[in-house]
C-alpha positions in Angstrom: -9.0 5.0 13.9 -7.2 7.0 16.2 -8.7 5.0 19.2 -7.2 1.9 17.4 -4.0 3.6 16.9 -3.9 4.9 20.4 -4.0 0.9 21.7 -1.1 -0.5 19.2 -3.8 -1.5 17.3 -3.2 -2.6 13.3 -6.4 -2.6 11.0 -6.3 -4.0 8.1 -9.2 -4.7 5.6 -9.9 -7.4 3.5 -12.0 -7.2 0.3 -12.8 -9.9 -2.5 -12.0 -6.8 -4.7 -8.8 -6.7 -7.2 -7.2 -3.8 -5.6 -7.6 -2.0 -9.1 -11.2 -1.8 -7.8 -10.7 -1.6 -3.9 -7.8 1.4 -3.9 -10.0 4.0 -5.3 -12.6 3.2 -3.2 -10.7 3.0 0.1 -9.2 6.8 -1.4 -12.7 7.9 -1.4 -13.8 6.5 1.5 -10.1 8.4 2.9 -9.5 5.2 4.7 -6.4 5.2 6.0 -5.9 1.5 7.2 -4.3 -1.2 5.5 -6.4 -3.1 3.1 -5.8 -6.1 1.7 -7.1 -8.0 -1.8 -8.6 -12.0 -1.9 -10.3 -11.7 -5.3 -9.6 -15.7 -5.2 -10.9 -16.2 -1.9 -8.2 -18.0 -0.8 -8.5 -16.4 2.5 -12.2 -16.1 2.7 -12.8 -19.4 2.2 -9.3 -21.6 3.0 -8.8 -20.1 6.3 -12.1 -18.1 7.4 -14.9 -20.1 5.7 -16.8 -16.8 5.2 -17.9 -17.0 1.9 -21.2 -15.0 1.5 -24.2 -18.1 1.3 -26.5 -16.3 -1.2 -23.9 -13.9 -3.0 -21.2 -16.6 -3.5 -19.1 -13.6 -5.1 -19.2 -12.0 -1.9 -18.0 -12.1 1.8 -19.8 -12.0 5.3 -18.9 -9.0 7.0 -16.7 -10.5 9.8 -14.4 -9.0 12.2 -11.4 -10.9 13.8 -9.3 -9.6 16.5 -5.7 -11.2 16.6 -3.1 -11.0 19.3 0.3 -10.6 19.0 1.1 -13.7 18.7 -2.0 -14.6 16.2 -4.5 -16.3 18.0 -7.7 -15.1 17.5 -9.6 -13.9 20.8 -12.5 -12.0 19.0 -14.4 -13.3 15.7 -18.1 -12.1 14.8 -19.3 -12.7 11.4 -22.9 -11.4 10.9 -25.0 -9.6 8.8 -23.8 -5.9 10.1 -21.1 -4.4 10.6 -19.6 -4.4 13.8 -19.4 -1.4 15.9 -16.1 0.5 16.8 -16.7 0.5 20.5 -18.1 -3.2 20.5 -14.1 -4.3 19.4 -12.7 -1.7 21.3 -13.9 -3.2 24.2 -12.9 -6.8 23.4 -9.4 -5.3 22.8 -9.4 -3.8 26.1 -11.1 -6.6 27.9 -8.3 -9.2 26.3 -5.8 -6.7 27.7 -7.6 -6.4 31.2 -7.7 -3.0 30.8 -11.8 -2.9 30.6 -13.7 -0.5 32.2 -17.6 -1.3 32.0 -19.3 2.6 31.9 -21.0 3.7 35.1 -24.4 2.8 35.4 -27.2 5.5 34.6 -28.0 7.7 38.0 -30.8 6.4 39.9 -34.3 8.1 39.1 -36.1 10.4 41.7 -39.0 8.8 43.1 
């Protein structure tokens, strides 16, 4: 998170959960992120259409990046999770601040 944090970066979670259900478990997980209930799916399905195909009580995992002035310039919705480096680099590459790593050193011959 605190690569997030250091980029003025806000996270915030949604779950299909009542938050009766999704506050403990965000406690035990000691997530410290914002999280944010759609038991009705009004969000899930009104403005994402992610509604989970086979498990219609469920979400896709899906990760969207907003700007500040909410247009969305990152979306992935797949089966895994999405990798904290992955979105940190679409944060910095919106921003133009991306630096792609050095390539590997050369092997001897």
């Amino acid at each position: 998170m605190n690569d997030f944090t250091a980029r003025g970066v806000t996270v915030v979670a949604v779950s299909v959960d009542k938050p009766d259900t999704s506050r403990p478990w965000k406690q035990k997980k000691g997530f410290t992120f914002a999280l944010a209930s759609d038991p009705d799916m009004a969000l899930i399905d009104g403005r994402f259409h992610i509604r989970n195909p086979q498990e219609k009580d469920l979400a896709l995992h899906a990760i969207y990046i907003v700007d500040g002035k909410g247009r969305i310039y990152y979306r992935k919705v797949a089966r895994r999770r999405a990798m904290p480096g992955e979105l940190l680099d679409a944060i910095d590459f919106h921003r133009g601040t991306y630096k792609p790593p050095a390539p590997p050193p050369a092997k001897a011959p």
